[in-house]
C-alpha positions in Angstrom: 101.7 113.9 93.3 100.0 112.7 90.1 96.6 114.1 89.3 94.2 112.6 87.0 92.4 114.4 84.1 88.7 113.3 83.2 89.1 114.3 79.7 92.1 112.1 79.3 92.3 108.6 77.5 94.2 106.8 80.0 96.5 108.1 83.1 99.1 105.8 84.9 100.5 105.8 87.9 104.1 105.4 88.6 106.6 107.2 90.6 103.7 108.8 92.7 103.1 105.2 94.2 104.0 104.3 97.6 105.7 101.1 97.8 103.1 98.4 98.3 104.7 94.9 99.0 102.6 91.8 100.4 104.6 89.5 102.0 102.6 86.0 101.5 105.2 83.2 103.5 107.7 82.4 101.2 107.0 85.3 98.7 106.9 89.2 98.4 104.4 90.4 96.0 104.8 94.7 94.9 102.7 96.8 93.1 104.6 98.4 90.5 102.1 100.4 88.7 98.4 101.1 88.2 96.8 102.7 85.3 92.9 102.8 83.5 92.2 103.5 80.0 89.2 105.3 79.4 86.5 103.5 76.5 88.4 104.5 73.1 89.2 102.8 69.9 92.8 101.5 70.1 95.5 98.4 69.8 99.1 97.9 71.2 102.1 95.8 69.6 102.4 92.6 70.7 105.1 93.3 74.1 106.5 91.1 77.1 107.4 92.3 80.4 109.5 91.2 82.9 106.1 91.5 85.6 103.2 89.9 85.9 100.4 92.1 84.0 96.8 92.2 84.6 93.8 94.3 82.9 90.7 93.9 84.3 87.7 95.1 81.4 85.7 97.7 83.0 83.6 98.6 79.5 83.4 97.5 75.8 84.6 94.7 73.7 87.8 93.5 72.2 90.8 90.9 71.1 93.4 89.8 74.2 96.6 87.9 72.1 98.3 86.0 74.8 101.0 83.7 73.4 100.2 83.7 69.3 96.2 82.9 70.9 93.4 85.0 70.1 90.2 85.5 72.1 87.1 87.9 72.5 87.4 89.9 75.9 84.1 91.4 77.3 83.2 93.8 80.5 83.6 91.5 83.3 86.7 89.5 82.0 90.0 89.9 84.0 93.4 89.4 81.9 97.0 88.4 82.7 100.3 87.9 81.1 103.0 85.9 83.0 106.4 87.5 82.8 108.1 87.1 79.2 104.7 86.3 77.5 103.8 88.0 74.4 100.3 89.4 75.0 98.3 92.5 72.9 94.7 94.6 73.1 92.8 95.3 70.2 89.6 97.3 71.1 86.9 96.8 68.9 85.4 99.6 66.8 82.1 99.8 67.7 82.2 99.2 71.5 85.7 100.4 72.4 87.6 98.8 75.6 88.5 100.2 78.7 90.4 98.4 81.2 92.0 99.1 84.9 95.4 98.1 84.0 97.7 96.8 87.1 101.2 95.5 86.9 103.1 93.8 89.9 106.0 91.3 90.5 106.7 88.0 92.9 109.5 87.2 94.4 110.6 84.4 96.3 113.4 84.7 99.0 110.9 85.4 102.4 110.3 83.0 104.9 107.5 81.1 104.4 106.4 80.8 108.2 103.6 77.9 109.1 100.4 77.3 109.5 98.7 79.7 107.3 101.3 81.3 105.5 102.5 77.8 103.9 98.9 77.3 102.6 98.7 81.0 101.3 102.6 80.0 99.9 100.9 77.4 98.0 98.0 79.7 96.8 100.6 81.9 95.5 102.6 79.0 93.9 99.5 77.6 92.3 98.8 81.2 90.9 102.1 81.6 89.2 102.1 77.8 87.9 98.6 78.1 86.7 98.3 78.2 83.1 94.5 80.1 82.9 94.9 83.2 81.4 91.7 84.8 81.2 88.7 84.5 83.5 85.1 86.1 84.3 85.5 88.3 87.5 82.9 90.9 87.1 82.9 91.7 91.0 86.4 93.1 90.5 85.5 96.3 89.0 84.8 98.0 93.2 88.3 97.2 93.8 89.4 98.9 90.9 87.7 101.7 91.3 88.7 101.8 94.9 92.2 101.8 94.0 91.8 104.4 91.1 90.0 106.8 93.5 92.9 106.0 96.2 95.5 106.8 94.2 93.9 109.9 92.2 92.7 111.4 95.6 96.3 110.5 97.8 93.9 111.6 100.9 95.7 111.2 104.7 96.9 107.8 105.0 97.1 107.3 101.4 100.6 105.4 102.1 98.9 103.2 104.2 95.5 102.5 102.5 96.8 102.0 99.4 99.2 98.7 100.2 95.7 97.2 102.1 93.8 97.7 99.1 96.6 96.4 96.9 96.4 93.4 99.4 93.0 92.5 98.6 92.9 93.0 95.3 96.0 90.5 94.7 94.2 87.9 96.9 90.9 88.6 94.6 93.5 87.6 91.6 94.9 84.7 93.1 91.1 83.0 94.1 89.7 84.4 90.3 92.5 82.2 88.7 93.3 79.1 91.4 89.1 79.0 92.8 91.2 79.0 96.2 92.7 76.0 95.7 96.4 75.5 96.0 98.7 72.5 95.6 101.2 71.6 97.9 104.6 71.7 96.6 108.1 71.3 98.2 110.7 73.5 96.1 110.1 77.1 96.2 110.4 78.3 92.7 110.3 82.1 90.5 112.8 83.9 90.9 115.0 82.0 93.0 118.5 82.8 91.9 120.2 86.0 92.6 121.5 86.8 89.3 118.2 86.0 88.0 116.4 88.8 90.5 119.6 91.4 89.2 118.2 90.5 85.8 114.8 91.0 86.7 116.1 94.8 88.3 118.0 95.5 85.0 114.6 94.9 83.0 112.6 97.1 85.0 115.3 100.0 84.5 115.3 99.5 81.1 111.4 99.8 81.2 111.2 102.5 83.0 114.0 104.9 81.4 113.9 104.1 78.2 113.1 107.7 77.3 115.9 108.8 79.0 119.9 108.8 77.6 120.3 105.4 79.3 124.1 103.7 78.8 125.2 100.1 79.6 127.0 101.6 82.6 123.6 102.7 84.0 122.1 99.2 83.9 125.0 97.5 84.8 124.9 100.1 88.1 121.5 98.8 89.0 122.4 95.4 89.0 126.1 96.4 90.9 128.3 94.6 88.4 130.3 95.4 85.8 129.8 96.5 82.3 131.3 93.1 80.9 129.2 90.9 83.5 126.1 93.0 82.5 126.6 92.4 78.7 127.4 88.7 79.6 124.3 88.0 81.4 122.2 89.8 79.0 123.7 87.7 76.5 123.0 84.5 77.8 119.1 85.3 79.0 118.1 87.1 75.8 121.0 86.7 73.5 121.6 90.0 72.9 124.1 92.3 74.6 122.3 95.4 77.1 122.7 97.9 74.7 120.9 96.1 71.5 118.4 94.7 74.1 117.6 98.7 74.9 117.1 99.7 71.3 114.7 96.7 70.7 113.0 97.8 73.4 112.6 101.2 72.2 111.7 100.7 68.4 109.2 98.3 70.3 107.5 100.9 71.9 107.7 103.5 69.0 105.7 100.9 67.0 102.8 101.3 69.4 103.2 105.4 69.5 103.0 104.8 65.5 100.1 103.0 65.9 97.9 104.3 68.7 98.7 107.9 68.3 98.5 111.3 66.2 101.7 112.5 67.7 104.7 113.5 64.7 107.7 111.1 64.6 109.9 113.5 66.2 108.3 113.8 69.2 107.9 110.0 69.2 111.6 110.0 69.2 112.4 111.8 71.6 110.1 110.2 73.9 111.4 106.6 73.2 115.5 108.5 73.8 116.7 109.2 70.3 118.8 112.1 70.7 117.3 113.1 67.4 115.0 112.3 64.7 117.4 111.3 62.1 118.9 109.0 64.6 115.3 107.6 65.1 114.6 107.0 61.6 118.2 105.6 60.7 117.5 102.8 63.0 114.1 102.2 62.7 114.5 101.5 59.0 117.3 99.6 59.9 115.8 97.3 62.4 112.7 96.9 60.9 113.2 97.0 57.0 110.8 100.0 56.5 110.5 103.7 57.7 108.4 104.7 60.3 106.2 107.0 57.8 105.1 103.5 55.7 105.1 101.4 58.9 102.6 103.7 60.4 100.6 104.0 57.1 100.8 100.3 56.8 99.2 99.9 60.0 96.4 101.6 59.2 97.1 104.6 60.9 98.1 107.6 58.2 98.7 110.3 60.3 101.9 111.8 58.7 102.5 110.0 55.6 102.6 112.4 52.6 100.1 112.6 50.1 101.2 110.6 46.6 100.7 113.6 43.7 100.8 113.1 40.3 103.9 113.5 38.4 103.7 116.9 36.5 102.2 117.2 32.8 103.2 118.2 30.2 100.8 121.4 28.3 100.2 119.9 24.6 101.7 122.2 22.2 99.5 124.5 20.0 99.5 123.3 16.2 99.4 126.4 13.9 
């Protein structure tokens, strides 16, 4: 069981969740993780993920980038990034953000009943169709507290509270975007296709163990195919075969250890699965045209960088 420290920035929650799924007619909705960032000053890359994410703003001010759009985020506002949307935090300076952090995934395939569960079907449809991205929910900060306690506490029943809670909290999401409304529709649609939810399964291993020695063989287990159908279907999703699609991932989140931390580049490379830190740097500079020393000094951040000296000078000779 996970515990969480006070002190601490920011704790997340991942293996130490029970599975929560919400089956909602025609959809299954699961909580994949939870996390809260205490009020600090920091920023992350610009990053996709194959989930829907959503930050609720519990304190402070910032900059949400969803999509190449900027806009000012204040306590009370409740964020979300569709999956494969480019979306980043800046926290501003002065009042510094913190944020309940929450992502989950939908998937169609369930039956979607009657009577009420075809309009809550077409609630969920409208949600994931919807193109709001940010709205005003200030009543959502009890629910995330409620959650954060749940988790942090993991009392009796824990495995059992927690999916209820989870439950409400998606349905807060759905009215804060939609306003209850929902539009009927006929073709169910996210997800649909099977190779597209083994895609979906390959992403999230990739996410998830990307600090880990992870081969092609290992995602192409997950998705039960072979290495060549793996590579084939990476290939024509992202353009990019498994093992190139890992390494981007990883250099992508070094860039934000580079930025939002103190820690040395070694560490950071061993933490993102280089077996070493030459390795690291080798294909850092490679990928990115610079080394991760002037990429993080570029950024502001020049933790690590070494300090320019002058050349040595010469002592002027002595004239008799």
């Amino acid at each position: 069981m996970k515990t969480a420290d006070n002190n601490n920035k920011a704790f997340f929650f991942h293996q130490a969740l029970p599975r929560s799924l919400v089956h909602v007619g025609r959809y299954n909705v699961e909580l994949l993780n939870w996390g809260r960032m205490a009020p600090h000053y920091w920023h992350n890359q610009d990053h996709a993920h194959s989930f829907f994410e959503l930050c609720f703003v519990s304190q402070g001010s910032g900059k949400y980038t969803i999509k190449g759009q900027r806009q000012s985020v204040v306590r009370g506002d409740l964020l979300i990034a569709h999956p494969g949307e480019e979306h980043g935090l800046h926290a501003d300076s002065k009042a510094p953000l913190g944020i309940y952090c929450a992502s989950f995934g939908i998937y169609s395939g369930a039956s979607a009943g009657g009577g009420a569960q075809v309009e809550l079907s077409d609630m969920v449809r409208t949600f994931i169709e919807t193109k709001k991205r940010l709205v005003s929910a200030p009543k959502f900060e009890g629910i995330c507290r409620m959650i954060s306690e749940e988790i942090v506490e993991q009392g009796p029943g824990f495995e059992f509270s927690l999916p209820g809670l989870f439950t409400k909290f998606f349905f807060a999401v759905v009215n804060a975007f939609c306003g209850g409304k929902h539009t009927p529709l006929e073709t169910p649609a996210h997800r649909d296709h099977p190779q597209d939810l083994r895609l979906h399964q390959a992403v999230l291993h990739i996410e998830n163990n990307f600090h880990a020695p992870l081969q092609v063989r290992d995602v192409a287990a997950c998705m039960c195919i072979s290495l060549r159908q793996a590579n084939r279907m990476f290939r024509q999703s992202f353009g990019i075969p498994v093992m190139r699609y890992i390494q981007g991932y990883r250099l992508k989140m070094a860039k934000q250890m580079l930025d939002n931390t103190s820690r040395p580049i070694k560490e950071i490379a061993a933490l993102c699965g280089y077996p070493n830190e030459r390795n690291f740097m080798t294909m850092f500079r490679r990928q990115v045209g610079q080394t991760a020393k002037t990429f993080r000094y570029a950024r502001g951040n020049g933790i690590g960088v070494p300090r320019q000296t002058p050349g040595r000078l010469r002592r002027p000779q002595q004239t008799p």
